[in-house]
C-alpha positions as CSV (number, residue, x, y, z in Angstrom):
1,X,-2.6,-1.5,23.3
2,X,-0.7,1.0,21.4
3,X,-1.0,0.5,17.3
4,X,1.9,-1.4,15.7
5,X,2.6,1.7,13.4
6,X,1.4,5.0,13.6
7,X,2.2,7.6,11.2
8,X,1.7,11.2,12.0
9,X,2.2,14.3,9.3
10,X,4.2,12.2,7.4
11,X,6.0,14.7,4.6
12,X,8.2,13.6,1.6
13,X,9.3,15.4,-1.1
14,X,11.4,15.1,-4.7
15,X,13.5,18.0,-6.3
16,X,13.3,18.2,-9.8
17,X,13.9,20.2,-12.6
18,X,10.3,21.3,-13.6
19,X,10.0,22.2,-9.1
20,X,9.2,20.8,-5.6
21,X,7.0,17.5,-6.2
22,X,5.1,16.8,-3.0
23,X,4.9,13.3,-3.3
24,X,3.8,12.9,0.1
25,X,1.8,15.6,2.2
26,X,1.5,15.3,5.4
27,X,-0.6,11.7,5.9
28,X,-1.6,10.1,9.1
29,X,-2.9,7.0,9.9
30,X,-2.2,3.6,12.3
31,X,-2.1,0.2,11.9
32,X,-3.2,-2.4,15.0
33,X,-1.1,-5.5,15.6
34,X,-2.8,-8.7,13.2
35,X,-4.4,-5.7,11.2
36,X,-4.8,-4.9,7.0
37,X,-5.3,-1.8,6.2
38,X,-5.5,-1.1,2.3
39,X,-3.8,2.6,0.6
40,X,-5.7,3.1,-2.7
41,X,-5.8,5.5,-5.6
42,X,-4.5,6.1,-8.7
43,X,-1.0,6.0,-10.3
44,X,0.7,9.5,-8.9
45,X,-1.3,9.6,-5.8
46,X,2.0,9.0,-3.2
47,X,1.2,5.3,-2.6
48,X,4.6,3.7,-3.1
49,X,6.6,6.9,-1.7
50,X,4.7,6.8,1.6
51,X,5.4,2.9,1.9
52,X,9.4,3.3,0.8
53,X,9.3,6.3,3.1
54,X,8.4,4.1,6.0
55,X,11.5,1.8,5.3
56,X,13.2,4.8,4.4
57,X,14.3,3.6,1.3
58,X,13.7,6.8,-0.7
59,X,16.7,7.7,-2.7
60,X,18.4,11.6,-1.5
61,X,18.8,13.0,-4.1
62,X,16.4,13.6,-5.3
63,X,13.6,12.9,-2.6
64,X,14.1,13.4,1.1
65,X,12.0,13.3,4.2
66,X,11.0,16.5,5.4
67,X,8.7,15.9,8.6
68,X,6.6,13.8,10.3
69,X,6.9,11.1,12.6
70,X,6.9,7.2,11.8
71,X,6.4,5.2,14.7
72,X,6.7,1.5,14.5
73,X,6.7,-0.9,17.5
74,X,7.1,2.2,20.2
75,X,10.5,3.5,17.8
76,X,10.5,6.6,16.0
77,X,11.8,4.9,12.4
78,X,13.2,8.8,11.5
79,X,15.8,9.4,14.6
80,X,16.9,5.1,14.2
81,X,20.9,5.2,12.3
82,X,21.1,3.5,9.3
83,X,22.4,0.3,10.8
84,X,19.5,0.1,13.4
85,X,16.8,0.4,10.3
86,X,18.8,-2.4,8.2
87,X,18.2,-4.2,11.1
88,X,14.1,-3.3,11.1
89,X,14.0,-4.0,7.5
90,X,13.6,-7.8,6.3
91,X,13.5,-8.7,10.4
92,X,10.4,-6.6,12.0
93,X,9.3,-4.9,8.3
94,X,8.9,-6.9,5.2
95,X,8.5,-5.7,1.5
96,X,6.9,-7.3,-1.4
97,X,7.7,-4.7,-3.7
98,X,5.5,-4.4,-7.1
99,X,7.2,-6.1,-9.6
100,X,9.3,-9.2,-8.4
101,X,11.4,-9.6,-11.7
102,X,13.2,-6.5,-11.1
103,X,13.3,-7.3,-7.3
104,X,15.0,-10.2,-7.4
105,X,18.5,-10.2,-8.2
106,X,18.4,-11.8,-11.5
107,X,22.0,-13.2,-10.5
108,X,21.3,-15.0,-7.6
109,X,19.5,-17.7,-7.0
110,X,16.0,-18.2,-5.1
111,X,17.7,-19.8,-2.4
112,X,20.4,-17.2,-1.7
113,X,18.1,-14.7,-2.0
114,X,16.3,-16.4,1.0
115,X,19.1,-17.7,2.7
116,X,20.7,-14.3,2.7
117,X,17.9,-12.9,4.8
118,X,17.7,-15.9,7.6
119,X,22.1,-15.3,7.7
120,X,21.6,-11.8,8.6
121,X,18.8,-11.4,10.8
122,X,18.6,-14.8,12.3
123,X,22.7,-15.4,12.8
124,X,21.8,-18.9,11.4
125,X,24.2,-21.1,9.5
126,X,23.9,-22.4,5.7
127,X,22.8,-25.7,6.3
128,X,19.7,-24.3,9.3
129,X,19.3,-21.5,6.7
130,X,18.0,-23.5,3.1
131,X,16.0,-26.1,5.2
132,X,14.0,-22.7,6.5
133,X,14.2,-21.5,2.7
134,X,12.8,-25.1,2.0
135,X,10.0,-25.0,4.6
136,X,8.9,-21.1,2.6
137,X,8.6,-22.0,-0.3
138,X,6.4,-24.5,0.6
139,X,4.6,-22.3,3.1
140,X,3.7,-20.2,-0.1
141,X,2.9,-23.2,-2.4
142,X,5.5,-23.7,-4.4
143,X,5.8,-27.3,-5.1
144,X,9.6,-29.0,-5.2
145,X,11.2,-26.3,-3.2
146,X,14.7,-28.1,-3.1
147,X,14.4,-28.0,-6.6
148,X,13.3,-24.2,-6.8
149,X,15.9,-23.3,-4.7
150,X,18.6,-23.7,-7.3
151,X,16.8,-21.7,-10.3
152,X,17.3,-18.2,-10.9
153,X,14.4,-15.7,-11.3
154,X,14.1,-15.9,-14.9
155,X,13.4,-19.6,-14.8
156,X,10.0,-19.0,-12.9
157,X,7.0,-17.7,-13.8
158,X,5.3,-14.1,-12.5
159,X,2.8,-16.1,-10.1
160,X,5.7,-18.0,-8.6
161,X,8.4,-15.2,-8.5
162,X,5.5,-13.0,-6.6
163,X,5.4,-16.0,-4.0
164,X,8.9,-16.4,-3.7
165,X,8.5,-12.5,-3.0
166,X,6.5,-13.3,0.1
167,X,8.6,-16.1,1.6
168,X,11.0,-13.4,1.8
169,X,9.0,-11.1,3.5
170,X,8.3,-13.8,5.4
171,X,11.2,-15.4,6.2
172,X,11.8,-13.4,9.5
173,X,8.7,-13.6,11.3
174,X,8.0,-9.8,11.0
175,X,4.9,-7.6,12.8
176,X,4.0,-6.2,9.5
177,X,4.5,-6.5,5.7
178,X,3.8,-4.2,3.0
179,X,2.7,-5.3,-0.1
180,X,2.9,-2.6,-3.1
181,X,0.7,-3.5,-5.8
182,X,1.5,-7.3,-5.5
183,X,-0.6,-8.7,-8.2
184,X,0.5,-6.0,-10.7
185,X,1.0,-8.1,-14.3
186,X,-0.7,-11.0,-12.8
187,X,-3.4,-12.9,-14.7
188,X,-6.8,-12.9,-13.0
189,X,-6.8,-16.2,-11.6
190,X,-3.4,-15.8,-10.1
191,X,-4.2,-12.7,-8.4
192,X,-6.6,-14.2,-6.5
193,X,-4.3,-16.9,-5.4
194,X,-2.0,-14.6,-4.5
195,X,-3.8,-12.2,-2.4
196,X,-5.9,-15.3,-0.7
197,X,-2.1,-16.7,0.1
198,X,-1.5,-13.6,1.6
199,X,-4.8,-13.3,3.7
200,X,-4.3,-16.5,4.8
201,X,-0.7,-16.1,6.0
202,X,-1.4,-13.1,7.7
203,X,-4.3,-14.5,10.0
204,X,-1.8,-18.0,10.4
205,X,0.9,-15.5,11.7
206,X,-1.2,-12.6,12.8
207,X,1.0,-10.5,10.7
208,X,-0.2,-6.9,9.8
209,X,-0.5,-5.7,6.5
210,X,-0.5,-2.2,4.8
211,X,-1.6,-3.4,1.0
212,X,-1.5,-0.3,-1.4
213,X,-3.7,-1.1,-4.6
214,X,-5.8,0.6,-6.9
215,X,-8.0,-2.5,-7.0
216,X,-11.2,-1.4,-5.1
217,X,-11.8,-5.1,-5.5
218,X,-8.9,-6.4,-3.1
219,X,-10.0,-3.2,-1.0
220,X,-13.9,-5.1,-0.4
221,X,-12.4,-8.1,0.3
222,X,-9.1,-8.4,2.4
223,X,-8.8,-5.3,4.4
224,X,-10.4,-3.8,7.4
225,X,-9.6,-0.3,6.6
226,X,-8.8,1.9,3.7
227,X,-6.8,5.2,2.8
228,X,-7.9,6.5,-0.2
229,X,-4.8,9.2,-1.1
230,X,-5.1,12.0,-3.8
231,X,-2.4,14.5,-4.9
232,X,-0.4,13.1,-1.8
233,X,-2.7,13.2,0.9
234,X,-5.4,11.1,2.4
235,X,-8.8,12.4,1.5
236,X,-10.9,10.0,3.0
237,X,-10.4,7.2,5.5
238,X,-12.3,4.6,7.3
239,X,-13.6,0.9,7.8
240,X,-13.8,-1.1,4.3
241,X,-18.1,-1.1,4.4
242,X,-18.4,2.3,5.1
243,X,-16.0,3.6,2.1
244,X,-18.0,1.3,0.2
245,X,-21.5,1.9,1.3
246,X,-21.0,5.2,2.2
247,X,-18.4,7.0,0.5
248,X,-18.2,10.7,1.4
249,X,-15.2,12.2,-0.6
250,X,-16.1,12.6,-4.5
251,X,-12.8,10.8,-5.8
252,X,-13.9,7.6,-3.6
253,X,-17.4,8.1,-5.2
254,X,-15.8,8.3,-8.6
255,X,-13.2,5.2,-8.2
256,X,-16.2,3.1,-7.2
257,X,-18.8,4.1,-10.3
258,X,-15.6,3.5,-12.8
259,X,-15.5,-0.6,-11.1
260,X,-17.8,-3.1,-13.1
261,X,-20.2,-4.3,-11.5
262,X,-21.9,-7.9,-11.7
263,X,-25.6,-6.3,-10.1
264,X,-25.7,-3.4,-12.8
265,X,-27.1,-4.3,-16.2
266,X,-25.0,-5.6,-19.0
267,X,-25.4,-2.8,-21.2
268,X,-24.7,-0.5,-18.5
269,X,-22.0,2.3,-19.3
270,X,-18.7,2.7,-17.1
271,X,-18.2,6.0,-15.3
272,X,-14.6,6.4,-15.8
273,X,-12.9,9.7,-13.2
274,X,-13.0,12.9,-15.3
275,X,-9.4,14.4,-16.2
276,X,-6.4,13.7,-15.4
277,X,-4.2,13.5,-11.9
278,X,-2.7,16.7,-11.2
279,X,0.9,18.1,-11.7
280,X,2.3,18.1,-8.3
281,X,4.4,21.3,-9.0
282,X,1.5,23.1,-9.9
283,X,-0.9,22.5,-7.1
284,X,-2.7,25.7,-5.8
285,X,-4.0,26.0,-2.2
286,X,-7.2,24.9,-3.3
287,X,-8.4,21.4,-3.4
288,X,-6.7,19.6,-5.6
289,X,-9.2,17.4,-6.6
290,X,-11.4,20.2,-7.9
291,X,-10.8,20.3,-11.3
292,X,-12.2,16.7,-11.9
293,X,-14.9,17.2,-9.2
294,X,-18.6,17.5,-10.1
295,X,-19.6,18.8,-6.6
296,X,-17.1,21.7,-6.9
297,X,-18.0,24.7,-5.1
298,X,-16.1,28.1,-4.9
299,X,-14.8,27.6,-1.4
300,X,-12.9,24.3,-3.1
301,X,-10.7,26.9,-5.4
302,X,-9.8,29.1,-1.8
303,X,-8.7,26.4,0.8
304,X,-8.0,22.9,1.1
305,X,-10.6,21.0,2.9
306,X,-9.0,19.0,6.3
307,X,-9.0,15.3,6.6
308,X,-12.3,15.7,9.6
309,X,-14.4,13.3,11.3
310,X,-18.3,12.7,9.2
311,X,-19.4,9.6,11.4
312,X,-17.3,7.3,13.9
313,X,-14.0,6.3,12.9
314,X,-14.8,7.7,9.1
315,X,-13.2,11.1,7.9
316,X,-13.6,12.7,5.0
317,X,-11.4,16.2,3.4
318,X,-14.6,17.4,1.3
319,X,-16.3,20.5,2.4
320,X,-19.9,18.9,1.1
321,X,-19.1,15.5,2.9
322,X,-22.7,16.1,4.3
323,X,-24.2,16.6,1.3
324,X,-22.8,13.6,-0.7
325,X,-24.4,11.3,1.4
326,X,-27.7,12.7,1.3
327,X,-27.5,12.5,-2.4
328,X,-26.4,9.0,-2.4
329,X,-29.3,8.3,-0.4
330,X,-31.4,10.0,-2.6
331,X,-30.1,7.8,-5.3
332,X,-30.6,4.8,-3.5
C-alpha cells in the first residue's frame, strides 16, 4: 500500500529585506494510512512552514514554493487549482493550528464555525449540520454542547477552545490531521488531556497524524516516528525508540540531555543546546548545525552532511553518525 502522504524535496522559501530565508530545504518523508509521525525542533527550524506548505497556505509574497513534490492520497497537492485544494482542506486534510484564540473567528460562534465546515464539504443542511456540531463537541468532551454552540471563543477557556479546534478538524472525517504545536499555552494537566484526546481519536478513526512539537515528551509517547528538522532540513529521522535510545545526529543528542529527567538525580544539572539557531540568510555550505556542535570536525565547515541511512529505517545527516553511537555506548 502506497503511504497516505509522501513528501519528496520539499522547498519553501521567504523574501525579505535582510535576503532569501530558506525556511524549508528540501525535506522528505511519508506518512502510512492510521500513522503519527512527530516533526520536532526548535523555534525557527521550518516546522510550521513545511505543514502550511502542505495545505499550501503560505502567504506569496513573501514566501512561495519553489520545488518539491507533495503527494497526498495518489494527488500531487502542487499541480491541484485552488478550488480543488479548498476542497482537500477541512475534507481529506485537517488543521489544528497552534494557538486556537487567534484561529477561531472571534466573531462567530462555535457552532458556525463547525457548521460552516459540514455546509461546505458535506452539502448538508443547517438543521443535519449543528446536530453533527452537537455530536463533536461531545466526541471531544466538551460537556453541554447545545449550550457551547452558541458562545463565542472568548467565553471558553484555552483547554476547551483547543478541543473545539479538533472537532473541526474532525468534522469531515479526514485521512490525516496536522496538529501544530497543540498544547502550546496549555497548563500541564490539560496537555495531557489534550494530546491523549487526540491519540485516542485517531486510533477510533484510524486517522493519521503529523504532530510538530518541540516536546520530546509527546515525541516518547504518541508517535511512531520522528523528524527531527534543523536550519530547515531533516537531520535525523526514524522510529520513536531508536531516536531515543539511539540518537545519532548531535542536535537530537543535545534536545534530549536539555529534557528533565525523573531517573537522573535531583541535584543533577540540565544540559541546555549551546548557542543560538542560525540566521537563515547567512547559512554557509557547511553544516549548519556546526557552530553549536561539540563533535565538529573540519569536513562539517566544507559540505553539508546528507540525510543517509546508519541502521534500518534510521538516517542520520552527521558525518560521525558512527562515532556517536559508540560514544553513547561507552557512556552507557
Amino acid at each position: 500500500m502506497p503511504p497516505l502522504l509522501e513528501v519528496r524535496a520539499l522547498h519553501t522559501e521567504f523574501r525579505t529585506g535582510a535576503g532569501l530565508v530558506r525556511a524549508v530545504d528540501g525535506i522528505s518523508y511519508t506518512v502510512e494510512p492510521g500513522e503519527t509521525v512527530a516533526i520536532v525542533g526548535e523555534s525557527g527550524s521550518g516546522k510550521s512552514v513545511s505543514a502550511l506548505s502542505i495545505l499550501r497556505l503560505i502567504p506569496d509574497p513573501p514566501g512561495r514554493i519553489t520545488n518539491g513534490e507533495i503527494l497526498f492520497d495518489g494527488k500531487d497537492l502542487r499541480r491541484l487549482t485552488e478550488p480543488e485544494m479548498r476542497e482537500i482542506r477541512g475534507r481529506d486534510i485537517g488543521m489544528v493550528f497552534q494557538e486556537p484564540m487567534t484561529s477561531l473567528n472571534p466573531v462567530l460562534t462555535i457552532g458556525r464555525q463547525i457548521t460552516e465546515t459540514l455546509e461546505q464539504h458535506q452539502g448538508v443542511d443547517r438543521a443535519a449540520a449543528d446536530r453533527r456540531a452537537i455530536e463533536l463537541l461531545e466526541l471531544v468532551g466538551i460537556a453541554d454542547p447545545a449550550r457551547r454552540l452558541k458562545q463565542y471563543p472568548h467565553q471558553l477557556s484555552g483547554g476547551m477552545r483547543q478541543r473545539v479546534m479538533i472537532a473541526v478538524a474532525l468534522a469531515c472525517n479526514p485521512k490525516l490531521i496536522i496538529a501544530d504545536e497543540p498544547t502550546t499555552a496549555l497548563d500541564v494537566t490539560i496537555q495531557a488531556q489534550i494530546l491523549e484526546l487526540m491519540k485516542t481519536l485517531a486510533r477510533r478513526f484510524n486517522v493519521a497524524q503529523i504532530i510538530i512539537t518541540h516536546n520530546l515528551g509527546v515525541v516518547a509517547r504518541y508517535a511512531a516516528r520522528v523528524n527531527v528538522m534543523y536550519a530547515g532540513r531533516i537531520v535525523e529521522s526514524g522510529p520513536a525508540d531508536a531516536i531515543y535510545h539511539a540518537p545519532r545526529h548531535p542536535y537530537t543528542m543535545a534536545l534530549l540531555r536539555s529534557v528533565p529527567r525523573l531517573d537522573r538525580p535531583r541535584q543533577a544539572r540540565l544540559d541546555p543546546v549551546d548557542g543560538q539557531p542560525p540566521d537563515l540568510t547567512r547559512l554557509d555550505g557547511g553544516c549548519a548545525f556546526r557552530p553549536r556542535c561539540r563533535f565538529a570536525v573540519e569536513r562539517c565547515g566544507q559540505e553539508q552532511p546528507a540525510l543517509e541511512p546508519v541502521e534500518g529505517g534510521h538516517l542520520a545527516a552527521c558525518f560521525r553518525s558512527t562515532e556517536l553511537l559508540a560514544s553513547q555506548d561507552v557512556a552507557a
